[in-house]
C-alpha positions, 0 to 999 in steps of 0.5 A, a space after each residue: 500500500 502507497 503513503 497516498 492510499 494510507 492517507 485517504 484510507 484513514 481521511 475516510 475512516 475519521 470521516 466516516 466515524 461520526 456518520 456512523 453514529 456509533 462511539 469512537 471505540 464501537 467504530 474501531 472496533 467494528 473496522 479492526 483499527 486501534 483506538 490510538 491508531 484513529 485518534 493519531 489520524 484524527 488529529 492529523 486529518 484534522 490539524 489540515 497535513 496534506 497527502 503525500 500526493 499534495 506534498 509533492 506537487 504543492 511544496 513549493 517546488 519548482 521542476 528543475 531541467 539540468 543540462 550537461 555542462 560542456 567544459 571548454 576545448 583546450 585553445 589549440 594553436 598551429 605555428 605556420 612556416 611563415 612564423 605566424 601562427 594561429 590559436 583556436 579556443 573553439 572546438 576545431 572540426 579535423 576536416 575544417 582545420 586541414 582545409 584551412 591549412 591545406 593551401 600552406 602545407 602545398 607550398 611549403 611541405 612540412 619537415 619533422 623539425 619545423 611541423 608543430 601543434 602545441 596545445 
């Protein structure tokens, strides 16, 4: 049994009792409950405590969407043979950058000692 069907079980019970027209203890008695057991659900039924259904969607919450959080590339830097160089902080697509530095590689093919990437 759910807290929300206890709940409405017992709010019926305490509201069921004084129709019944029969003593709190006669009551009981005749639904197989303790008289303390009645008398604590009573007492939270009538002091107005919500249902567990009501508490989770009237407590004053608000839904909340997480996102996973992208951390930053690393900056990626391509020193060229003409001494200048170019420094990339965005995520850099392997197909852009070799179409971008194709037209320098064809003019000046790189050596072991002059290629570099520092990262």
């Amino acid at each position: 049994m759910t807290k929300k069907e206890k709940w409405e079980i017992w709010r019926k019970r305490v509201e069921d009792c004084p129709a019944s027209g029969l003593t709190i203890p006669a009551y009981c008695a005749q639904e197989g409950i303790s008289v303390p057991s009645f008398y604590y659900w009573r007492k939270r039924v009538a002091d107005g405590e919500v249902s567990p259904a009501e508490k989770t969607h009237g407590a004053g919450f608000l839904p909340v969407t997480l996102t996973p959080v992208r951390l930053p590339a690393p900056a990626i830097e391509v020193r060229l043979l003409s001494g200048r160089s170019l420094k990339l902080s965005a995520p850099v697509d392997g197909q852009w950058l070799h179409t971008l530095i194709q037209p320098s590689l064809r003019c000046h093919p790189p050596t072991r000692s002059s290629a570099s990437v520092v990262p």
